[in-house]
C-alpha positions as CSV (number, residue, x, y, z in Angstrom):
1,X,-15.2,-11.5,-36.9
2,X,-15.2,-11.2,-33.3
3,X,-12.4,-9.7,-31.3
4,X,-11.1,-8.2,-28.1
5,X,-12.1,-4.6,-28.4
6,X,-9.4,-4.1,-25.6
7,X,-6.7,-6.1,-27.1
8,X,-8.0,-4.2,-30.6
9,X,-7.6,-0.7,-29.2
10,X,-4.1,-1.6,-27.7
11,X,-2.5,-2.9,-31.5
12,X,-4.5,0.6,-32.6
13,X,-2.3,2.8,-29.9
14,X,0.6,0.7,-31.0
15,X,0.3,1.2,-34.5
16,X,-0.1,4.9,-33.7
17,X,3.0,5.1,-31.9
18,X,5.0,3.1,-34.0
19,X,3.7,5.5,-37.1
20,X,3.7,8.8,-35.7
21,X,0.3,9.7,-36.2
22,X,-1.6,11.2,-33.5
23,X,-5.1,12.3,-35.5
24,X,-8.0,9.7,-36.8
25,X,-6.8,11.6,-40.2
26,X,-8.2,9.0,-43.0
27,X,-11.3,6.2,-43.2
28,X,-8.7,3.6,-42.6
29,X,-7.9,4.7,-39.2
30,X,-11.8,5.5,-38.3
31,X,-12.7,2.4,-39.9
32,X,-10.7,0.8,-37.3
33,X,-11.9,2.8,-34.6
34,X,-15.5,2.2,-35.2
35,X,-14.3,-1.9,-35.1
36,X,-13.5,-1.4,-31.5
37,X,-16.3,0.6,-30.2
38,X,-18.8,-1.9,-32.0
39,X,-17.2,-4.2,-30.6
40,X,-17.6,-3.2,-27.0
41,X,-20.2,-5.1,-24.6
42,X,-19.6,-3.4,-21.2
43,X,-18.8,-0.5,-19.8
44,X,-14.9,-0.9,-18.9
45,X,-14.7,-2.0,-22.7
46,X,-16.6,1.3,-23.6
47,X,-14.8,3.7,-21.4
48,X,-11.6,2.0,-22.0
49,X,-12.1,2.8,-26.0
50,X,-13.4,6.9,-25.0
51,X,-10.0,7.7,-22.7
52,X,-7.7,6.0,-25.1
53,X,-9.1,7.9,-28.2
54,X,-9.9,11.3,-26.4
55,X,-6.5,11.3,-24.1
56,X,-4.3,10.3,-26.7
57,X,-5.9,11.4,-30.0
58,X,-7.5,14.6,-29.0
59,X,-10.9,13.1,-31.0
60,X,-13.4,15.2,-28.8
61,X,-16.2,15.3,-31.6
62,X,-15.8,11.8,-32.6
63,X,-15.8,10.2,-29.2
64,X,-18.8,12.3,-27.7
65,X,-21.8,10.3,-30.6
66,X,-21.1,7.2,-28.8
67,X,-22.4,8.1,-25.6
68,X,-26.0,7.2,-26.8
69,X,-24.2,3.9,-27.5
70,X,-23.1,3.5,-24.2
71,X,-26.5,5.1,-22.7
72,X,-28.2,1.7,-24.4
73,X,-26.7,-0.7,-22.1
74,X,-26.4,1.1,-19.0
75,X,-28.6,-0.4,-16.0
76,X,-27.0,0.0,-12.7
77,X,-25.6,2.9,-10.8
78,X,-22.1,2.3,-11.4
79,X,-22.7,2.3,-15.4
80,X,-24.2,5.9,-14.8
81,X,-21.5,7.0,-12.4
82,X,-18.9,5.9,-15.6
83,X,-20.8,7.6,-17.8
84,X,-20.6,10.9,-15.7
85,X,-17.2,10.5,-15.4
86,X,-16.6,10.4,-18.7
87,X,-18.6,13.1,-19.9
88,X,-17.3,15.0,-17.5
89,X,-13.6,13.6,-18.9
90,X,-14.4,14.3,-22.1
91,X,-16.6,17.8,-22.3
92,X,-16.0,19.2,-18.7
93,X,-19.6,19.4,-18.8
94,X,-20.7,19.6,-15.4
95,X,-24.3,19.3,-15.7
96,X,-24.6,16.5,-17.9
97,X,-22.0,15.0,-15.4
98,X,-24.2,15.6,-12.1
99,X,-27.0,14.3,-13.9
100,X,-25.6,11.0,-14.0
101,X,-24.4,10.9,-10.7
102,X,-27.8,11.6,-9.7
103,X,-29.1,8.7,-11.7
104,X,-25.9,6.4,-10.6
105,X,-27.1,7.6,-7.1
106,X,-30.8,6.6,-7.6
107,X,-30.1,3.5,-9.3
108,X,-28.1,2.6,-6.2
109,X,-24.7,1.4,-5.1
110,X,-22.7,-1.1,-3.1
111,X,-20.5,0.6,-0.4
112,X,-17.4,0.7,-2.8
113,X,-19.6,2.5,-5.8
114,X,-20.8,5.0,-3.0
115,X,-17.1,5.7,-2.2
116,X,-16.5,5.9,-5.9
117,X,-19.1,8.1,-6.6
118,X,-18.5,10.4,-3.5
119,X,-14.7,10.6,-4.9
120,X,-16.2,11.9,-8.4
121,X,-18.6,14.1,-6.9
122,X,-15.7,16.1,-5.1
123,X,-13.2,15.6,-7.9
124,X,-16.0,16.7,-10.6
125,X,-18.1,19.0,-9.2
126,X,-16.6,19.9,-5.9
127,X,-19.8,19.5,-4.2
128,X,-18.7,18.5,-0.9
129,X,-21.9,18.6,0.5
130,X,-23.6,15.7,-1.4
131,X,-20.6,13.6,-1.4
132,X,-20.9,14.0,2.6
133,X,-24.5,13.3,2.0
134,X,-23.5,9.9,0.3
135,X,-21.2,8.8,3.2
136,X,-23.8,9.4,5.3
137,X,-26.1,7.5,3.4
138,X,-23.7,4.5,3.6
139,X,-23.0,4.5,6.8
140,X,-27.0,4.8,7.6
141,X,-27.6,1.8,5.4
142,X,-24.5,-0.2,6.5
143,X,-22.6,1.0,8.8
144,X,-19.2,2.8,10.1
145,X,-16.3,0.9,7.7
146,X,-12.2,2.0,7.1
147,X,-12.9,2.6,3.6
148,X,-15.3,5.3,4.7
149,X,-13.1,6.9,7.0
150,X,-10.3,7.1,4.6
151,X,-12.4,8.3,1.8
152,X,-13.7,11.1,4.4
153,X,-10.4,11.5,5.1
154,X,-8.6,12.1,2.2
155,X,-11.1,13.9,0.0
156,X,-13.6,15.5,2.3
157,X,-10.6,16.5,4.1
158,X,-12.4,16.0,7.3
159,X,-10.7,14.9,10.0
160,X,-12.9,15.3,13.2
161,X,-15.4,13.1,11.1
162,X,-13.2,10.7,10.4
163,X,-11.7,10.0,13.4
164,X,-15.7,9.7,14.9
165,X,-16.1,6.8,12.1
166,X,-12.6,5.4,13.3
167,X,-13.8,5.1,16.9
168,X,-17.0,3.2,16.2
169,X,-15.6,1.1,14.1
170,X,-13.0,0.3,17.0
171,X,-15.5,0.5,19.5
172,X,-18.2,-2.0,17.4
173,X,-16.0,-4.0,14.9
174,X,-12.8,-5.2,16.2
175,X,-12.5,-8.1,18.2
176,X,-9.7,-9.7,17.1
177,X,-6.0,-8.8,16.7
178,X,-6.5,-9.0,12.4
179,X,-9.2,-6.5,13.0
180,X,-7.6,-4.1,14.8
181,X,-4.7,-4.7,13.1
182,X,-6.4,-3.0,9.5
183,X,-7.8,-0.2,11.3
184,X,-4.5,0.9,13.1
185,X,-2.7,0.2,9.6
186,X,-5.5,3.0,8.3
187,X,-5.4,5.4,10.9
188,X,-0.9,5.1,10.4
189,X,-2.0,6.2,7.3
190,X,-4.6,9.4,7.7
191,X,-4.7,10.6,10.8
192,X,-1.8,11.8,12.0
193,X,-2.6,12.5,15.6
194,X,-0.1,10.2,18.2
195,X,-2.1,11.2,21.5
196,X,-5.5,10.6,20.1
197,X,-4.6,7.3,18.4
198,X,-2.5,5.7,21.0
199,X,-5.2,4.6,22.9
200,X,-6.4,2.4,19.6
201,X,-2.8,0.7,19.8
202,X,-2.8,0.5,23.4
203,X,-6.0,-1.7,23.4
204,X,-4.7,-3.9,20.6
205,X,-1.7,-5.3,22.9
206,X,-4.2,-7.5,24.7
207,X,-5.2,-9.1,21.6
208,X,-1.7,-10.0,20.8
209,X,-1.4,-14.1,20.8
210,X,1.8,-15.4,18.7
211,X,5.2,-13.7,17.9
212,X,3.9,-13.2,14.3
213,X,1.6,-10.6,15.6
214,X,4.1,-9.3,17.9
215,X,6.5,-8.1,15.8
216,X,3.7,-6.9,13.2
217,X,2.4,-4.9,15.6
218,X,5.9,-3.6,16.9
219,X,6.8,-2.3,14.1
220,X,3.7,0.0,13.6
221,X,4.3,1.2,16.5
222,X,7.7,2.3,15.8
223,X,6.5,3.5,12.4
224,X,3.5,5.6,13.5
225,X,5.2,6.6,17.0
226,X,8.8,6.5,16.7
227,X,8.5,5.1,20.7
228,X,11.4,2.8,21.0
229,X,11.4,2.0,24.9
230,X,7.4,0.9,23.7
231,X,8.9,-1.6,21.1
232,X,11.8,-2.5,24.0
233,X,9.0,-3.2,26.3
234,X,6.8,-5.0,23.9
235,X,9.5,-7.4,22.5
236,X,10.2,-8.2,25.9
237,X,6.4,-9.5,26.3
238,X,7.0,-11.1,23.0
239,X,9.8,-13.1,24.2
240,X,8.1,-15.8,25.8
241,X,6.1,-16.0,22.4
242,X,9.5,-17.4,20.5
243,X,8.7,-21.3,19.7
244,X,11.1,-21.5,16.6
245,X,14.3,-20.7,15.3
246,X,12.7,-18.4,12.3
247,X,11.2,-16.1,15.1
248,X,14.4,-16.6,16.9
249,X,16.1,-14.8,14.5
250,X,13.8,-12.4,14.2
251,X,13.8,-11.8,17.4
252,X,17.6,-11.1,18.0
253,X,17.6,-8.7,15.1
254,X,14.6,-6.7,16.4
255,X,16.0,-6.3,19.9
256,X,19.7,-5.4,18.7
257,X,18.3,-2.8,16.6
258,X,15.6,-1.2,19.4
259,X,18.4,-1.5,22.1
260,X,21.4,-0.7,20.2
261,X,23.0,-3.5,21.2
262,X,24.3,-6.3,18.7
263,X,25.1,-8.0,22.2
264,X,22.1,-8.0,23.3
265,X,21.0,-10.5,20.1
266,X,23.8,-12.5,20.3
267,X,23.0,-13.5,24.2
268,X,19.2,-13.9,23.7
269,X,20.0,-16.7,21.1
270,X,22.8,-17.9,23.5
271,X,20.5,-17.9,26.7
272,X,17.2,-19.7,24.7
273,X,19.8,-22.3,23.5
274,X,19.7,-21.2,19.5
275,X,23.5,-21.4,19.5
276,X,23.0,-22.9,16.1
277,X,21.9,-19.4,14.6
278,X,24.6,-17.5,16.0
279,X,26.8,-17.5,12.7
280,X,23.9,-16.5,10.6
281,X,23.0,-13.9,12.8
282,X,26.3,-12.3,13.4
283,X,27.7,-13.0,9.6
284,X,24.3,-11.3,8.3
285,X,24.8,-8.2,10.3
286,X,28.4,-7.8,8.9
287,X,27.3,-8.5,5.2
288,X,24.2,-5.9,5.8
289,X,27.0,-3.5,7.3
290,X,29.0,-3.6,4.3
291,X,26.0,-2.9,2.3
292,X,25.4,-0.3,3.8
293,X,28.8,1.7,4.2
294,X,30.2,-0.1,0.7
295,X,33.5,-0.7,3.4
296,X,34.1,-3.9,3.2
297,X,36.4,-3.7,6.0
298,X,34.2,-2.4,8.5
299,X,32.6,-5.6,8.2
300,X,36.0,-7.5,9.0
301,X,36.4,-5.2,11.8
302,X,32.8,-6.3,13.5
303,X,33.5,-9.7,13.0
304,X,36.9,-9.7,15.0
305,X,35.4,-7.6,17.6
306,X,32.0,-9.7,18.7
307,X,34.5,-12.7,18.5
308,X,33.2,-14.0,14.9
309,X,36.6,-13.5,13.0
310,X,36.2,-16.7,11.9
311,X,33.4,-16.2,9.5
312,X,36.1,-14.0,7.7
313,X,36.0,-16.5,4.6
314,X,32.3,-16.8,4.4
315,X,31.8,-12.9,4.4
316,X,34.4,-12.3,2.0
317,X,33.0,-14.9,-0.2
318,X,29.2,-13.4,0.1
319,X,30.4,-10.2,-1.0
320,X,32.0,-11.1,-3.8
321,X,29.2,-12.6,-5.2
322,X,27.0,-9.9,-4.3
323,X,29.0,-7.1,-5.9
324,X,29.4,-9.8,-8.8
325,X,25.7,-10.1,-9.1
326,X,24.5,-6.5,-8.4
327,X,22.2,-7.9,-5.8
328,X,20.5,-5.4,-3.5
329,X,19.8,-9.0,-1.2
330,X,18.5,-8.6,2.4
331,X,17.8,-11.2,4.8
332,X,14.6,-11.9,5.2
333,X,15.0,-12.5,9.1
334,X,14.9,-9.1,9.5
335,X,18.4,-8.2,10.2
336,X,18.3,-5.1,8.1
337,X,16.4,-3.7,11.3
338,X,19.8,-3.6,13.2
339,X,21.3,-1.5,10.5
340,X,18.8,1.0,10.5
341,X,21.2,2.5,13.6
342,X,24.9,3.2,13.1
343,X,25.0,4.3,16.9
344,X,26.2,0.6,18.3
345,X,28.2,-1.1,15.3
346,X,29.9,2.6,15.3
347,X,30.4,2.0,19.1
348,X,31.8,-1.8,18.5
349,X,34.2,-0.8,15.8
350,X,36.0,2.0,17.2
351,X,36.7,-0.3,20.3
């Protein structure tokens, strides 16, 4: 009979649950088990079947005899590195583990097994030493890369190193806007240093081309740097970008909310003739607003005042079905921007 040794070991768990039983306590149940480990052709199958029977069953004798059946098909690094990691997982044996790696290391890796096995080495062993060794390696055999810096990053916990990786990679590998673009999403992430990465976000405005990228990279800025007269001043390079009535939109929520001026949305769309968006603009600001303070008059109240009151019907008809329907909906334009500040609609309704 041939079977899914995955799909076997999941009806096993289940069955388990479902009974109560958490030992291998009769020939029945190791019967079964032994079906799914003979079953098993590669190694996710194999270490799949050792964490589910060690984790949840507690079976360290049982599970450690079929490492020699998972040394006979091992023949690249990353089998190796697996099999470290589990006898590590399953023994805490640290030598056995390190012996792997070793082999893993001398069998060789792609970039991503490096990083994996430079992860386990510091996780395992905590021997930060040979997992910088096996950056270093990587980066000798291919190169500065993001996933290097961020594994240096997060577990080397070094910083200054990382940041060196980060600059040659910024300095040798970006050249378009969707390069830069996933290194100053990584360094958001890690490095949390505004004057030393400022100068990476500074260089990426030249590479800015549609209104796409504009307000993608607008609002990492405001993310990582909190710097709203930079988005002000950025949007208003954007604005000769604006070829449609999608960005449009977009565009009148983004500068209401960085200005703090629903005004200021209303007479873009005005001035660059999308008069035609004007209700959905206004009508999804009030219906965001009463989202937000659950005051369904306060959303009345902005209407009337911006000179909308006669979207009155539609409003109070979208929020009945929203409160009918539970719905957390947001536009998708991006109005939910404006309501991230209460300072202007607080201003426009106590007028």
């Amino acid at each position: 009979m041939i079977i899914d040794p995955i799909e076997h070991i999941c009806l096993l768990k289940k069955k388990f649950l479902e009974s109560g039983k958490h030992k291998l306590s009769d020939s029945v149940d190791i019967d079964l088990m032994n079906l799914g480990f003979e079953s098993c052709k590669t190694i996710l199958e194999y270490n799949q079947c050792f964490v589910f029977v060690y984790d949840y069953f507690e079976e360290k004798q049982w599970t450690v005899k079929y490492i020699s059946e998972l040394e006979k098909i091992i023949k690249t690094g990353d089998g190796y590195r697996v099999l470290g990691e589990i006898s590590f997982f399953i023994g805490k044996n640290k030598e056995k583990c390190r012996d792997y790696f070793k082999c893993a290391y001398e069998k060789g890796l792609n970039e991503t097994g490096n990083i994996l096995l430079a992860k386990s080495v510091i996780d395992m062993l905590g021997d930060k030493q040979w997992a910088s060794q096996i950056y270093q390696s990587i980066i000798n055999r291919d190169g500065e890369s993001i996933g290097i810096a961020e594994s240096v990053a997060v577990y080397l916990d070094d910083i200054d190193w990382s940041k060196k990786i980060y600059e040659k990679i910024a300095a040798f590998r970006c050249y378009h806007y969707d390069d830069y673009k996933k290194l100053l999403y990584s360094i958001s992430e890690h490095i949390k240093e505004n004057r030393w990465a400022r100068p990476f976000f500074e260089k990426a405005v030249v590479l800015l081309k549609n209104a796409r990228q504009y307000f993608d990279f607008i609002n990492l800025v405001d993310f990582y740097f909190s710097d709203r007269q930079w988005c002000i001043d950025l949007l208003k390079k954007c604005e000769s970008k604006i070829s449609n009535a999608d960005f449009a939109l977009r565009y009148s929520s983004e500068i209401a909310h960085y200005t703090e001026d629903i005004m200021n949305g209303i007479h873009f769309l005005i001035d660059k003739n999308y008069t035609n968006l004007l209700d959905c603009f206004v009508l999804g600001v009030a219906l965001e607003y009463n989202i937000k303070t659950m005051n369904y008059g306060k959303g009345i109240k902005l209407l009337e005042d911006v000179g909308f009151g006669y979207l009155k019907d539609e409003y109070q008809t979208e929020c009945q079905y929203r409160l009918g329907s539970n719905s957390n909906y947001i536009f998708d334009i991006g109005i939910d921007r404006i309501l991230e500040s209460d300072l202007f609609l607080g201003e426009i309704i106590e007028q």
